[in-house]
N, C-alpha and C positions, 0 to 999 in steps of 0.2 A: 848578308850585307845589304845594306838598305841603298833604295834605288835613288839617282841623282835626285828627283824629286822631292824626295822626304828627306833628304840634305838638306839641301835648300833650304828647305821650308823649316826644317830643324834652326838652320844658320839664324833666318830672318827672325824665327820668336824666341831664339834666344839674345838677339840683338835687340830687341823691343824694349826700349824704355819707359817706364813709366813715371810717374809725380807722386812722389810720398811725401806726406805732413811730418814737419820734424818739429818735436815738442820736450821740455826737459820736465822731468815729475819734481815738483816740490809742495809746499801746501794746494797749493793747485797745478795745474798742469801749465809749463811759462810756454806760448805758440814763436818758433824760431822764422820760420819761413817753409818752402817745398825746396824738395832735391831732383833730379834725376835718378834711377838707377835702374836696373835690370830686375834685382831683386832686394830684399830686406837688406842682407848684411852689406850690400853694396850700395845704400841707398844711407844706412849707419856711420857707414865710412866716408862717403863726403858730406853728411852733415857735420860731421863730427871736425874735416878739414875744412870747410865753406864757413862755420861759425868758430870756428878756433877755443875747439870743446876739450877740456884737461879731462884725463881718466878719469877722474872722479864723475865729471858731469857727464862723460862718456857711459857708467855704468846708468846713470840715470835717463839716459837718451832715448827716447820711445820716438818709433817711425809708422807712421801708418799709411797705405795706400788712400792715394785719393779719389772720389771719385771719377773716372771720365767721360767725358759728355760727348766724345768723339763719334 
């Protein structure tokens, strides 16, 4: 059983949000804006509700981490 500490510490970087670049692939790559998210698929999923993205552009949805300077 892992100790309060490494709880915690669990809790806090799985609550860590980061800034992903959301982009749709067509002859070249169209730049949407950054999201929020924790991680990839949840970073997928509100760009996909933030830009009001249909499945189709949904399968074309590329996210990528962005850099941070933090």
């Amino acid at each position: 059983m892992p100790s309060r500490q490494q709880r915690i510490a669990s809790e806090r970087k799985a609550a860590k949000l980061h800034t992903w670049r959301a982009s749709l692939l067509r002859a070249r790559a169209q730049y949407f804006g950054t999201v929020k998210g924790p991680d990839e698929r949840s970073a997928e999923a509100a760009a996909a509700a933030r830009f009001g993205l249909t499945d189709e552009q949904r399968r074309r949805l590329v996210v990528v981490r962005a850099e941070e300077t933090e």
